[in-house]
C-alpha positions in Angstrom: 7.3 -19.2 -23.3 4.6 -17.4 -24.9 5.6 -14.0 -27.0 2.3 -11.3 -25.5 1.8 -8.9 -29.4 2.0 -5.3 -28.4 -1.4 -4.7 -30.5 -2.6 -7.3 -27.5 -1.6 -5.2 -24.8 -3.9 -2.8 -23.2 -3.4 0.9 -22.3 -5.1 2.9 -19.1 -4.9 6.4 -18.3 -5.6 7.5 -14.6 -4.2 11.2 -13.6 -2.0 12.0 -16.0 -0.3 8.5 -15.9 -0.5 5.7 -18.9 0.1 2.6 -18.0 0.4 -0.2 -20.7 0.1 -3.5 -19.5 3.0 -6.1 -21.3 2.6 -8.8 -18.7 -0.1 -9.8 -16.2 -2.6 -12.7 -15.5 -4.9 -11.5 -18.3 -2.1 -11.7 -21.0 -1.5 -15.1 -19.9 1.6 -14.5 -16.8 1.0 -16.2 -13.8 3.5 -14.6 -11.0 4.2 -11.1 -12.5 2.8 -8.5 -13.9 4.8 -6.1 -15.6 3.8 -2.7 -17.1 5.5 0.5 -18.6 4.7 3.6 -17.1 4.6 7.0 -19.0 4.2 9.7 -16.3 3.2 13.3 -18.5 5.3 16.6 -17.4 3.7 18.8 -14.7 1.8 14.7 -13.4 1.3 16.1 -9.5 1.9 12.8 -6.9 -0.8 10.4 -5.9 -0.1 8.8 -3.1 -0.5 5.0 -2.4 0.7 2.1 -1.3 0.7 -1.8 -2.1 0.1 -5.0 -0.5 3.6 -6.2 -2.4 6.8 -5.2 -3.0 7.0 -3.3 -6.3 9.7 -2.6 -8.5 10.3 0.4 -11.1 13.3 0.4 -13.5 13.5 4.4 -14.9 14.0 4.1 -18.2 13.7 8.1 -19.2 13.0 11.3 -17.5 12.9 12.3 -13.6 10.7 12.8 -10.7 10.8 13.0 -7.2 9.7 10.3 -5.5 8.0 10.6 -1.9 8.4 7.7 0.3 6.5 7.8 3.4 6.7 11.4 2.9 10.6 11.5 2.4 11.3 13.1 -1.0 14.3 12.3 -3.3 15.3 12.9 -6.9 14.3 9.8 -9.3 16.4 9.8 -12.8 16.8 7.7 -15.6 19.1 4.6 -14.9 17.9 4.5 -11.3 15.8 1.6 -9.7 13.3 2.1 -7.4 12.4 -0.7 -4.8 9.1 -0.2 -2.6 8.7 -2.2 -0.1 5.1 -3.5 0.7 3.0 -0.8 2.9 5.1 2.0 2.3 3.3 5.3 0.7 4.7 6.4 -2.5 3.8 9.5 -4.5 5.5 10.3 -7.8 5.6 14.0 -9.1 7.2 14.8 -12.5 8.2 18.6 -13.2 9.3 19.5 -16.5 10.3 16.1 -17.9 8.0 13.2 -18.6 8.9 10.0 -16.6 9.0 6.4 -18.3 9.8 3.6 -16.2 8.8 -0.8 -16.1 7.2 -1.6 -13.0 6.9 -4.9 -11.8 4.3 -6.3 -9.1 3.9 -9.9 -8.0 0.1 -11.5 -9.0 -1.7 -10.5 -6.5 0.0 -7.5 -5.3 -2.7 -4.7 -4.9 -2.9 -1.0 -4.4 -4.1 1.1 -1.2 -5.2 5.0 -2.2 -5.7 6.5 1.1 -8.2 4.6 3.9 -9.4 2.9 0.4 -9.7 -1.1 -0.1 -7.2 -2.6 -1.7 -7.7 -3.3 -5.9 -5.6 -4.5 -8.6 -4.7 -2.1 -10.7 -6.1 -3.1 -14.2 -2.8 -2.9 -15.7 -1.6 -5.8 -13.3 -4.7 -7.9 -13.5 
């Protein structure tokens, strides 16, 4: 199984969210791709959706989480499972969120009547 550096592991910023990518088909991975998420205090939502099922482990921090417009608190320990085609919007107040996300390879992302794209952090 091949160890992926961190120094080899890219970082992208898109409003007010860093994602750094620690698995995905560029870094070698063929069925996942796995990122950490750092969401900055005061991030508003954006909503999406994606083609996949996608999977966020909290590891710090809160949020609420809107799915298909249904809001609920979101906390460190908690796991979030999204089901494909649901719309999610993440909103943090006063605490940063950090969080792994995992997507299956070829799982995409739908911003509003938008085409579907990979996110770079999964590609």
């Amino acid at each position: 199984m091949p160890v992926i550096d961190h120094t080899a592991q890219p970082h992208h910023e898109l409003h007010g969210a860093r994602f750094q990518s620690l698995a995905s088909p560029s870094l070698g991975s063929e069925e996942t791709s796995v990122w950490r998420l750092r969401l900055e205090p005061g991030t508003p939502g954006m909503p999406h959706r994606v083609t996949r099922e996608e999977i966020f482990v909290v590891l710090g921090g809160s949020a609420t989480v809107s799915l298909d417009g249904t809001s609920q608190p979101l906390a460190a320990g908690a796991t979030l499972v999204l089901p494909a085609g649901v719309e999610l919007s993440l909103e943090t107040g006063a605490d940063a969120l950090e969080a792994i996300v995992c997507l299956p390879v070829g799982g995409q992302a739908v911003v509003g009547d938008g085409e579907p794209f990979t996110p770079p952090w999964a590609a």
